[in-house]
C-alpha positions in Angstrom: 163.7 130.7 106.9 160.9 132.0 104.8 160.8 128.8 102.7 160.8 126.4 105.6 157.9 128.9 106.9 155.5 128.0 104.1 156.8 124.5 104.0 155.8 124.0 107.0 152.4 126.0 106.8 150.9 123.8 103.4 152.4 120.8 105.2 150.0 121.6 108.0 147.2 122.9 105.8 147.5 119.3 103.8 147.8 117.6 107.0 144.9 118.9 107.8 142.8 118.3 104.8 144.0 114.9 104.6 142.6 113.8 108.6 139.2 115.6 107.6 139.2 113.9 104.7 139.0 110.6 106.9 136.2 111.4 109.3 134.2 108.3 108.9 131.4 110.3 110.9 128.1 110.8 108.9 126.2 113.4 109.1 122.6 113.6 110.7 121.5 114.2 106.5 123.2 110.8 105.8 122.0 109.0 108.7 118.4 109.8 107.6 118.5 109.0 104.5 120.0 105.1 105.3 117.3 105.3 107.9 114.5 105.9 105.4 116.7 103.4 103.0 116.4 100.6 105.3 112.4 101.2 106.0 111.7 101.1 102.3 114.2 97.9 102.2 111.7 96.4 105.1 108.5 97.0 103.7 109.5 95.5 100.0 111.2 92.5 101.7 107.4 91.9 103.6 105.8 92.7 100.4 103.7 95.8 102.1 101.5 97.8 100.7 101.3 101.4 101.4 98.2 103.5 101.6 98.4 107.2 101.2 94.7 107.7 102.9 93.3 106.2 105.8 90.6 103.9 104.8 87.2 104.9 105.1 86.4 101.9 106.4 88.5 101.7 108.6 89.2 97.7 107.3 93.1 97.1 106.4 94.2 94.3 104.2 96.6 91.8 105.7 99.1 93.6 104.2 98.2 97.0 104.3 99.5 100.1 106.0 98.3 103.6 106.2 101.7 106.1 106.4 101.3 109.3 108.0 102.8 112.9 107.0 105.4 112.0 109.6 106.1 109.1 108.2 104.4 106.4 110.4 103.0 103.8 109.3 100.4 101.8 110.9 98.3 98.8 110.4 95.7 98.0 112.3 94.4 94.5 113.3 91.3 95.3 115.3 89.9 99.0 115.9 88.8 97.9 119.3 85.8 98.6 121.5 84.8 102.4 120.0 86.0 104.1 122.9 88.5 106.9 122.3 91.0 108.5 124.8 90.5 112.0 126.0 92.8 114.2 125.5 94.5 115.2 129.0 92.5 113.1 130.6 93.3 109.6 130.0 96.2 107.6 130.7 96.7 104.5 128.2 98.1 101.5 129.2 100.1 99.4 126.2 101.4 96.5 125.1 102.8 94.4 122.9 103.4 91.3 121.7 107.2 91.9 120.2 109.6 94.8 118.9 112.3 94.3 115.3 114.5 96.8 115.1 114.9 97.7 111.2 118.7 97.5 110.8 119.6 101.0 109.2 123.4 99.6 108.0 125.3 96.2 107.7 126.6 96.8 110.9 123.3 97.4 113.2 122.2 94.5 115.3 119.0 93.4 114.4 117.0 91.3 116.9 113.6 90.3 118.1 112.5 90.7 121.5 109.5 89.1 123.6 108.4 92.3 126.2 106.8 90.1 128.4 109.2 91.3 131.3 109.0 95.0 130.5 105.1 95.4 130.1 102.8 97.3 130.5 103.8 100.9 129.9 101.7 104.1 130.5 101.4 107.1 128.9 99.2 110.1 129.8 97.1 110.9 126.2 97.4 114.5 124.7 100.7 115.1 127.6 103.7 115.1 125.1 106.1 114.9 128.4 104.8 111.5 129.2 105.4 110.2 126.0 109.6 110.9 126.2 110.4 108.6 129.0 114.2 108.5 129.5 115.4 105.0 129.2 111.8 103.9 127.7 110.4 102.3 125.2 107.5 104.9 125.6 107.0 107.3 122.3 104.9 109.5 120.5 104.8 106.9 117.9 102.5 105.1 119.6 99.7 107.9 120.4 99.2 108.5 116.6 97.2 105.5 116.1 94.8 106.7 119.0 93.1 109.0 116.4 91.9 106.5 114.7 91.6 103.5 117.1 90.0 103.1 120.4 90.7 101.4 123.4 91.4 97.3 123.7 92.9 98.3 119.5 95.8 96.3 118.3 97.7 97.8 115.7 101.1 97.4 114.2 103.7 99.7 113.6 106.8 100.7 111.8 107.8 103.8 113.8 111.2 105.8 112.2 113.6 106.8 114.8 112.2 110.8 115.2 108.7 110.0 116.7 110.5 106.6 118.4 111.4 106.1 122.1 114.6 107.9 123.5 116.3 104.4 123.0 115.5 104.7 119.5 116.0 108.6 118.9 119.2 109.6 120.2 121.2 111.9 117.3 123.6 113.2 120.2 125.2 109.4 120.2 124.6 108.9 116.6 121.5 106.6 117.4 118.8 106.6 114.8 116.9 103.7 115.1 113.6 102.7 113.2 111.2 100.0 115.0 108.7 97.2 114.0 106.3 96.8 116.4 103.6 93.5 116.4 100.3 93.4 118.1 100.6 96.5 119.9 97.6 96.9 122.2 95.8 100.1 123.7 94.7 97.5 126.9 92.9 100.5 128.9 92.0 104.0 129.1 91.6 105.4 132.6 
């Protein structure tokens, strides 16, 4: 009895061991890393190149794009009228001309979409709340160029999936999606 006892215990530990084993689930660490992966993979394919410091300028190349400490990186097209938004105080209206998403694995849909239909969005400047819009595209990726732009700007983006929408940024389902975004425009502060 004492035999069958421990049979069946290791066959139960190796059982065990085995079904862990086959998790296909990655882990948040992974996920990351094939997210960060598939951005590089983006910008070489476009032939981008990457600026550590804003320039002074404020001029980008056709090519260029500054990244931020958060890993945002932003190009922009036209700086706009000089008008900045107040923190608090203004709400920005924006939008833009089309979204990519950056496909993170060979099994990620990658499409392009015309937002025509969708547009315009608003966000409240300096209110983090307004910026994490269930079901939005809305995201704090899009604020950061506004210290450095004013309004009427037009900027491009590639935003990774922690300062994306809560489409983009949804670790609870597995969901880390990194965005493109073309011609993105700061149409008015109010």
């Amino acid at each position: 009895m004492k035999k069958t006892l421990i049979f069946i215990s290791a066959l139960v530990a190796l059982l065990s061991c085995s079904l862990a084993s086959c998790d296909k689930q990655k882990s948040l660490q992974e996920r990351l890393q094939e997210e960060k992966r598939a951005i590089d993979r983006y910008i070489k394919k476009n032939g981008l190149v990457i600026l550590n410091e804003y320039p002074a300028s404020g001029i980008f190349g056709e090519k260029e794009y500054f990244k931020t400490s958060d890993g945002l990186y932003i190009h922009v097209v036209d700086s706009g009228n000089g008008q900045r938004a107040t923190s608090l105080v203004d709400e920005v209206t924006v939008r833009f001309d089309y979204r990519h998403d950056i496909a993170v694995s060979d099994t990620s849909i990658t499409y392009w979409s015309n937002s025509a239909l969708i547009q315009p969005f608003s966000f409240t400047y300096g209110l983090t709340q307004s910026y994490t819009v269930s079901g939005s595209l809305v995201c704090v990726g899009w604020v950061y160029p506004l210290a450095y732009v004013g309004e009427y700007a037009v900027v491009d983006l590639i935003i990774p999936s922690a300062l994306g929408s809560s489409e983009d940024n949804n670790v609870n389902y597995g969901i880390i999606n990194p965005v493109f975004y073309k011609g993105l425009t700061y149409t008015n502060f109010f």
